[in-house]
C-alpha positions in Angstrom: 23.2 -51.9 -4.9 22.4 -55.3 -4.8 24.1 -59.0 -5.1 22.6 -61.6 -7.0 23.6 -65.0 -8.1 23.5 -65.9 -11.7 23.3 -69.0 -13.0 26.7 -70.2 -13.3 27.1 -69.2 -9.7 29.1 -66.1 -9.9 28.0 -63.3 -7.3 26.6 -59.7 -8.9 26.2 -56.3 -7.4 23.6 -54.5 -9.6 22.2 -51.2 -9.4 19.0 -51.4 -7.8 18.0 -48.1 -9.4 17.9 -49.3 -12.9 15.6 -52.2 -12.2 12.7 -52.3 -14.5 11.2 -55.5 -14.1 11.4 -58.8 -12.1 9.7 -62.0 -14.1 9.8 -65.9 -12.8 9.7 -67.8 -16.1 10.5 -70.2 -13.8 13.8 -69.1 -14.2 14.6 -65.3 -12.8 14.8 -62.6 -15.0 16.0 -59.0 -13.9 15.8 -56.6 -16.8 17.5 -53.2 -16.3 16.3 -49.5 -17.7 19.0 -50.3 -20.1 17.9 -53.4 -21.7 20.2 -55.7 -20.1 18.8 -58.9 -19.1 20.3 -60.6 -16.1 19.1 -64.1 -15.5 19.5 -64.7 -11.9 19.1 -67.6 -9.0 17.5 -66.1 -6.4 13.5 -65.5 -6.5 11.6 -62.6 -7.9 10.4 -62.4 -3.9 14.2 -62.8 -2.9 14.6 -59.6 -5.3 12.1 -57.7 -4.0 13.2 -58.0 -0.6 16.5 -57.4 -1.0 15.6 -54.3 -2.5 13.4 -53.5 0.1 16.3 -54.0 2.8 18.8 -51.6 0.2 16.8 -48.9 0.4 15.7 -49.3 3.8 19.5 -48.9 4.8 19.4 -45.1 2.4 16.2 -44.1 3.8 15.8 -45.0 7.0 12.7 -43.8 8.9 13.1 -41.9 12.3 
């Protein structure tokens, strides 16, 4: 799971499983496995890398 920032401010935690796509149009726009669109602050970078550091903390390497 990840938080995220939407426009308005308000803080998210989304499922970082159901991620299907991450477009700057400039805006930030998550869309889910579902359909769902989430338009967030942070950067489609800023997504990746948290992402990155989520699954780092499941999986880490020994």
């Amino acid at each position: 799971m990840i938080d995220v920032t939407r426009l308005d401010g308000k803080s998210i935690t989304i499922n970082s499983d159901l991620i299907e796509t991450v477009e700057e149009t400039p805006d930030t726009i998550i869309t889910l496995t579902t359909g769902k669109k989430i338009i967030v602050k942070e950067s489609r970078q800023n997504v990746k890398n948290l992402v990155k550091s989520f699954r780092r903390e499941c999986f880490p390497v020994e």
